[in-house]
VEXMIKOL-236976 format. One record per residue: x, y, z of N, C-alpha, C in turn; residue in one letter. Coordinates in pm, whole numbers, padded with zeros to 5 digits, always signed. Layout:
BEGIN
XYZXYZXYZa
...
END
This chain:
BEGIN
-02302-00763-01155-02253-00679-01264-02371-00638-01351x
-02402-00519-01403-02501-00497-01442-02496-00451-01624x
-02391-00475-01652-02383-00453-01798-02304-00581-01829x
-02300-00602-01984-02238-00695-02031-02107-00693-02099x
-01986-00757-02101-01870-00755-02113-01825-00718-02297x
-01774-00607-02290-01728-00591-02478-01608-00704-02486x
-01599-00741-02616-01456-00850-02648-01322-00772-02592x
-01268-00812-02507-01131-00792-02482-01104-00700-02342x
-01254-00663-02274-01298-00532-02199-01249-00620-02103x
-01216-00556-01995-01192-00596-01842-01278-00557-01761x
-01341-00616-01705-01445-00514-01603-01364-00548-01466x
-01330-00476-01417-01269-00470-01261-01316-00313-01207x
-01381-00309-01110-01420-00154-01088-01338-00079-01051x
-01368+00057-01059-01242+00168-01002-01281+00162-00879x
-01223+00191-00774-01293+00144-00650-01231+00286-00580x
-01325+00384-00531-01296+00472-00439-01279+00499-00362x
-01248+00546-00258-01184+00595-00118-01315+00470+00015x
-01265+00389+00093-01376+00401+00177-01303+00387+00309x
-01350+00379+00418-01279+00372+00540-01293+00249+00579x
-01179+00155+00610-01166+00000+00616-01233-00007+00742x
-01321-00097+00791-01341-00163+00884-01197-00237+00968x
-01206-00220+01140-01144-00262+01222-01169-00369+01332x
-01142-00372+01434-01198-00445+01539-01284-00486+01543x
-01352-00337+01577-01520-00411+01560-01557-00498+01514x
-01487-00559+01424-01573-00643+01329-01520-00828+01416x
-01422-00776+01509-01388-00929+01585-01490-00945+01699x
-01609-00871+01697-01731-00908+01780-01840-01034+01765x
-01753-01070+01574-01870-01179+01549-01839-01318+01565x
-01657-01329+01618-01625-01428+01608-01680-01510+01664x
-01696-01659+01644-01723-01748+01699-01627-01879+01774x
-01555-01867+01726-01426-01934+01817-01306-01804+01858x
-01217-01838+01967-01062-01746+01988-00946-01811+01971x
-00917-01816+01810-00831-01878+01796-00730-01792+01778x
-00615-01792+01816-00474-01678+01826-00334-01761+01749x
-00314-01634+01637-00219-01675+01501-00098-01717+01630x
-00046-01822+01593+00085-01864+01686+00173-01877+01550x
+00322-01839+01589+00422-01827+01469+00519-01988+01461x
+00483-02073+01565+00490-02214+01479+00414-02280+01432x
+00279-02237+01409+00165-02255+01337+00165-02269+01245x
+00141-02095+01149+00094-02025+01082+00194-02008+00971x
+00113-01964+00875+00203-01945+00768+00140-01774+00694x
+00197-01728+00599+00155-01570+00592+00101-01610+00454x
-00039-01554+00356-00052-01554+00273-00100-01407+00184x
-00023-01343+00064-00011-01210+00058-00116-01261-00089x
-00232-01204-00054-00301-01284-00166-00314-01173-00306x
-00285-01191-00408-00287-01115-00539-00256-01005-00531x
-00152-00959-00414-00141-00837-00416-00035-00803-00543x
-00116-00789-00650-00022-00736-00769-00044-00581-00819x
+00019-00541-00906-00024-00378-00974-00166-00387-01021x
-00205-00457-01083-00315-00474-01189-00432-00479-01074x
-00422-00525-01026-00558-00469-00876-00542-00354-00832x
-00427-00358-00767-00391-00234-00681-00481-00127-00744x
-00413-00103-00895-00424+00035-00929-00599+00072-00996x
-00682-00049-00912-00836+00019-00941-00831+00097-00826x
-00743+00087-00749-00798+00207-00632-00766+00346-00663x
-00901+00445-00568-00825+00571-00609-00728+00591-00483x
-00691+00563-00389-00571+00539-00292-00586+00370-00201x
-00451+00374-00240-00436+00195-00187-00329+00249-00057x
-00307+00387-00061-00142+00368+00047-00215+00279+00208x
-00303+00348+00229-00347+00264+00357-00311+00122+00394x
-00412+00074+00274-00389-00097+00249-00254-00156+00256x
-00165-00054+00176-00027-00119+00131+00029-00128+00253x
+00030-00004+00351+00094+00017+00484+00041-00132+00582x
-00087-00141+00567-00100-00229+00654-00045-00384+00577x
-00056-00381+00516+00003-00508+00459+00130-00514+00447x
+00254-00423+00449+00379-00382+00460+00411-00470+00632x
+00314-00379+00677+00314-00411+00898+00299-00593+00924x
+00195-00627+00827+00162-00813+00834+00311-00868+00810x
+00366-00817+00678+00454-00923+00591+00587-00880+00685x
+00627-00806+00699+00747-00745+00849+00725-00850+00937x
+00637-00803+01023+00591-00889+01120+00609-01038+01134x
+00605-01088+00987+00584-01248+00975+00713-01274+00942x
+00806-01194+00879+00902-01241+00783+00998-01202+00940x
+01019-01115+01029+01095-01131+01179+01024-01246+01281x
+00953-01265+01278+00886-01412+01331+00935-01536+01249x
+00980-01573+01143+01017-01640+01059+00938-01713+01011x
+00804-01701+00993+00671-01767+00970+00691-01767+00793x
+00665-01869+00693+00681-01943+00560+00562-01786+00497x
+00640-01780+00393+00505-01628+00367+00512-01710+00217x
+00387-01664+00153+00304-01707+00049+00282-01680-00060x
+00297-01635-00163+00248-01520-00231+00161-01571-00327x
-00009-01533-00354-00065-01608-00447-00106-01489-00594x
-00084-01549-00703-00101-01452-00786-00172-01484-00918x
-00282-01398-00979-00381-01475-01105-00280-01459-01171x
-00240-01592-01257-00110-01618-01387-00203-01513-01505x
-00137-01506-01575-00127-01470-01726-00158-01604-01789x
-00234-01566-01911-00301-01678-01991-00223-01677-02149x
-00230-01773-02198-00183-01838-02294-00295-01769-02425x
-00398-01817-02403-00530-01843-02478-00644-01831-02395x
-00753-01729-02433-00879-01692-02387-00926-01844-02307x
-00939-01893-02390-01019-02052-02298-00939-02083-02183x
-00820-02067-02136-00781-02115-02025-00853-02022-01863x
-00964-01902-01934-01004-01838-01840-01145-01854-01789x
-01229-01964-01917-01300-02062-01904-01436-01933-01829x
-01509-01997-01739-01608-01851-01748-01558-01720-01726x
-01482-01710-01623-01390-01587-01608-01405-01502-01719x
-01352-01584-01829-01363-01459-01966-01506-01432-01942x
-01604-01471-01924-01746-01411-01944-01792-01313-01807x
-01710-01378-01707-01762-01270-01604-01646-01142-01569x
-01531-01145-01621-01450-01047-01587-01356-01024-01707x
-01367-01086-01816-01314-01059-01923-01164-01118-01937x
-01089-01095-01997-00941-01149-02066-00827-01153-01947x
-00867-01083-01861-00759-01073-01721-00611-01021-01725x
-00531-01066-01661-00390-00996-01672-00326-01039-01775x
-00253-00889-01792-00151-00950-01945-00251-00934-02076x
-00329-00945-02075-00431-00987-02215-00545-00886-02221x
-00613-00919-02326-00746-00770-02377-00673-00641-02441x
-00714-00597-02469-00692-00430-02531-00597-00385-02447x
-00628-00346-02346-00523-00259-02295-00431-00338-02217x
-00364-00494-02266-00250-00506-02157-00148-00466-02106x
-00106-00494-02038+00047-00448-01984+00062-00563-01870x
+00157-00610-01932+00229-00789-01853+00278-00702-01751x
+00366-00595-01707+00431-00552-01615+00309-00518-01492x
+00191-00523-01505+00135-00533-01396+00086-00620-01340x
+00134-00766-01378+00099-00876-01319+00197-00865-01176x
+00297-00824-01185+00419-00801-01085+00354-00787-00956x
+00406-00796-00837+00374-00818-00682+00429-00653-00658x
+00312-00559-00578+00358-00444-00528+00489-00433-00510x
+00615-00321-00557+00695-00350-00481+00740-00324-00330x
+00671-00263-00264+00699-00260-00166+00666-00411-00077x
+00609-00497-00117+00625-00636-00026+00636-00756-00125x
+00791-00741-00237+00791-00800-00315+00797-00942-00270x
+00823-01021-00361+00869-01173-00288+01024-01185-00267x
+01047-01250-00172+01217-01263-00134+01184-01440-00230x
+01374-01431-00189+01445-01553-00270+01365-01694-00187x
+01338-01724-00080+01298-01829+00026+01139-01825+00052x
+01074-01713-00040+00911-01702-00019+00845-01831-00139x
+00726-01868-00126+00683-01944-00197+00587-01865-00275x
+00620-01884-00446+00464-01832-00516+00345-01912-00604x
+00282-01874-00594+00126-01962-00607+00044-01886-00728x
+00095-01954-00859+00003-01949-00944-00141-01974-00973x
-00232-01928-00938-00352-01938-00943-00443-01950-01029x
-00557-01977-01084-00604-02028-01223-00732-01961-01196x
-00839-01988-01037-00940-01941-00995-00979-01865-00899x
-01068-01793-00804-01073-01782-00669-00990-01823-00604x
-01002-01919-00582-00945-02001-00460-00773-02041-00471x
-00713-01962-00394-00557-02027-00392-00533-02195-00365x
-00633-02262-00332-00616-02409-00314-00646-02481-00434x
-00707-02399-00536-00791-02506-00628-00683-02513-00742x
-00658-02626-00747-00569-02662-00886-00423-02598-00872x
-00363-02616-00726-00185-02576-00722-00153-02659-00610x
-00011-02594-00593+00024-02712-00455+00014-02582-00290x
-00068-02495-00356-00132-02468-00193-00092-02512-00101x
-00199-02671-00108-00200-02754+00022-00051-02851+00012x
+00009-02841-00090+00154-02945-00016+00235-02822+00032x
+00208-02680-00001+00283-02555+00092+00270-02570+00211x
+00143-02612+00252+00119-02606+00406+00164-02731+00479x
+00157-02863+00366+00193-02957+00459+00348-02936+00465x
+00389-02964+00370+00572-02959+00389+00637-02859+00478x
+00584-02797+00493+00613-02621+00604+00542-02692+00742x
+00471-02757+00790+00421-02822+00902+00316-02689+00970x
+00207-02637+00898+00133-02497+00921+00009-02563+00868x
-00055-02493+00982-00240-02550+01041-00312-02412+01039x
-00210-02300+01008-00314-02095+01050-00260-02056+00893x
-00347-01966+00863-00311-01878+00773-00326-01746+00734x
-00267-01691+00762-00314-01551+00823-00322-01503+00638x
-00431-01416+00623-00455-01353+00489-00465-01196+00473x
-00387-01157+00407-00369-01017+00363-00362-01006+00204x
-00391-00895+00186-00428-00850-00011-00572-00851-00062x
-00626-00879-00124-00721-00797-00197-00740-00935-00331x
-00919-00957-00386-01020-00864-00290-01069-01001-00168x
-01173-00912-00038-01203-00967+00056-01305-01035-00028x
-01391-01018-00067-01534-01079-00111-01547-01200-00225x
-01391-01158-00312-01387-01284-00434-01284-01396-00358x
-01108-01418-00375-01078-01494-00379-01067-01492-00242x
-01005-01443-00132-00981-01430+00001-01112-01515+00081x
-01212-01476+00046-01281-01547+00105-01314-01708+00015x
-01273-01718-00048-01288-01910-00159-01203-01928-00094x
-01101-01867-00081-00901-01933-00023-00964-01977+00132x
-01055-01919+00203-01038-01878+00346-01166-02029+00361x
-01260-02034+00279-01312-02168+00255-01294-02289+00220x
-01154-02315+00166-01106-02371+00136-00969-02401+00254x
-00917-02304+00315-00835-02402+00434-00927-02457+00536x
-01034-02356+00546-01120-02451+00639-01163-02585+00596x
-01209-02633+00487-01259-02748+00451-01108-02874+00436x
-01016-02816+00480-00866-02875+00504-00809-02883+00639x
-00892-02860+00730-00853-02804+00854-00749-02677+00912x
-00759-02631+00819-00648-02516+00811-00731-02359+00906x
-00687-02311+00975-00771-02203+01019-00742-02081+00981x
-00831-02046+00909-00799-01886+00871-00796-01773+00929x
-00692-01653+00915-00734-01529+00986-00740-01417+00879x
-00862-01335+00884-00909-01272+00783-00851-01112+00870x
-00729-01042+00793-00649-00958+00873-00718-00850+00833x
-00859-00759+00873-00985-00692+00809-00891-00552+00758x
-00771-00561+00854-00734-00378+00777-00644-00375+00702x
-00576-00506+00651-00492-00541+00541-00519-00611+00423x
-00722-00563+00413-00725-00672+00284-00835-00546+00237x
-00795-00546+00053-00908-00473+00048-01029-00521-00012x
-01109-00457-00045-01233-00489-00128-01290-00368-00217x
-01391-00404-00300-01478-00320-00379-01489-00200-00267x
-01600-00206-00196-01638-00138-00150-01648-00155+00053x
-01710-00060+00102-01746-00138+00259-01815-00227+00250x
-01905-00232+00209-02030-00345+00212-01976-00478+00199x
-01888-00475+00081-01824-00569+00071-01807-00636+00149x
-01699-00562+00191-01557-00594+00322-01625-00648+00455x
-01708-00590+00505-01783-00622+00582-01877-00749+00552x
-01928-00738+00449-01952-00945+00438-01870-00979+00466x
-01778-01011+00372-01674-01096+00369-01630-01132+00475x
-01592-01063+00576-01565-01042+00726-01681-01138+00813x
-01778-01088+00796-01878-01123+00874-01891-01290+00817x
-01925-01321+00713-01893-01448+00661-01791-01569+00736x
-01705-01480+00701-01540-01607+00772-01575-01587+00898x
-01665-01520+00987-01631-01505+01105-01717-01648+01167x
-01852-01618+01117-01961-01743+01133-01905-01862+01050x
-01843-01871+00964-01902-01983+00900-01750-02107+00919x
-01624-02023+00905-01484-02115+00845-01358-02046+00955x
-01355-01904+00995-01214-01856+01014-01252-01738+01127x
-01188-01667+01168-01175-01537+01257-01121-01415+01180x
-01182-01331+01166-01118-01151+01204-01036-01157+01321x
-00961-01077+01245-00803-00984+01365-00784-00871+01285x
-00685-00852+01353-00633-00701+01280-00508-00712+01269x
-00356-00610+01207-00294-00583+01174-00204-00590+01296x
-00269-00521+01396-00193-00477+01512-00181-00638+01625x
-00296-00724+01602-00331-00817+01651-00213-00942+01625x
-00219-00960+01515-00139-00995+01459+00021-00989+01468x
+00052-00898+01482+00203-00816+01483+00184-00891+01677x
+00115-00867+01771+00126-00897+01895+00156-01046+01911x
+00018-01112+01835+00034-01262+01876+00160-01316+01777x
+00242-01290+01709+00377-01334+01669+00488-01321+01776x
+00488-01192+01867+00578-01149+01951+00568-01235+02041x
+00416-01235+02085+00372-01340+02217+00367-01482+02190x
+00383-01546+02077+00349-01675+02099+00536-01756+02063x
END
């Protein structure tokens, strides 16, 4: 970040048009591990308004993430939903306030109604949601008793962004034995560059790239 945060400012970038990375990007994997639907569990990570709408078009993203959560919810696979809470008081955002400012709900320009989950892949009555505090959907919730009580070892990840929490979340089932799948055309990011770390990252280090379409197959097939 190259400027410094005004009291109450949000810095989240407007993020412009880029063309998502696909397949290609499952060239770096290092293991072939394939989402099986008594496995796996679905995780729709922060896909709320208040992200969404830094994009100057999200329909892409939304579509493909529409195709994941279908897919999982006719497979009958436990779907997830993780979302940054709304704060009480500035200190509960602890550096956060210094690196991204007051967050949802709060600062100058809030509006609580965009903490809300897209509606097009809202949460149903039987979905689980995951208040989040940091990066990482594991750190400080019951994440990990989601996965144990549901009897799920995969986690397939869709929503936004690839480079901040998606990839802490995707480091964090690995260091649990949990295997991640980083779904590259249903998650967004800042920019390509981004996306493409992030990708390239989980591929070497914790989890696998797939795709949308990949995904939607190995539910049918397994």
């Amino acid at each position: 970040m190259s400027k410094q945060l005004k009291q109450n400012e949000c810095w989240i970038p407007a993020i412009p048009h880029y063309e998502f990375p696909g397949k290609e990007l499952m060239m770096h994997n290092k293991v072939g591990w394939q989402v099986n639907k008594r496995e796996a569990a679905l995780l729709v990570h922060d896909f709320q308004q208040f992200w969404l709408s830094r994009y100057d078009n999200a329909s892409e993203l939304e579509s493909k993430v529409v195709k994941v959560v279908n897919a999982c919810r006719q497979a009958g696979i436990p779907v997830i939903y993780s979302q940054a809470k709304t704060i009480k008081h500035p200190a509960e955002r602890g550096l956060a306030l210094e690196l991204w400012g007051p967050g949802i709900g709060a600062g100058v320009k809030a509006n609580i109604s965009e903490a809300k989950v897209v509606q097009s892949v809202a949460p149903q009555s039987d979905d689980f949601i995951i208040n989040k505090p940091k990066y990482s959907t594991f750190f400080r919730t019951e994440m990990e008793e989601v996965m144990r009580i549901t009897n799920r070892s995969q986690l397939i990840m869709v929503g936004v962004y690839g480079h901040h929490g998606i990839l802490a979340t995707a480091l964090d089932a690995y260091m649990r034995n949990i295997k991640p799948f980083f779904v590259i055309d249903a998650i967004g990011d800042y920019c390509l560059d981004d996306h493409i770390m992030a990708a390239k990252y989980i591929s070497e280090v914790c989890g696998v790239v797939t795709t949308a379409d990949n995904v939607e197959r190995s539910l049918i097939n397994s």
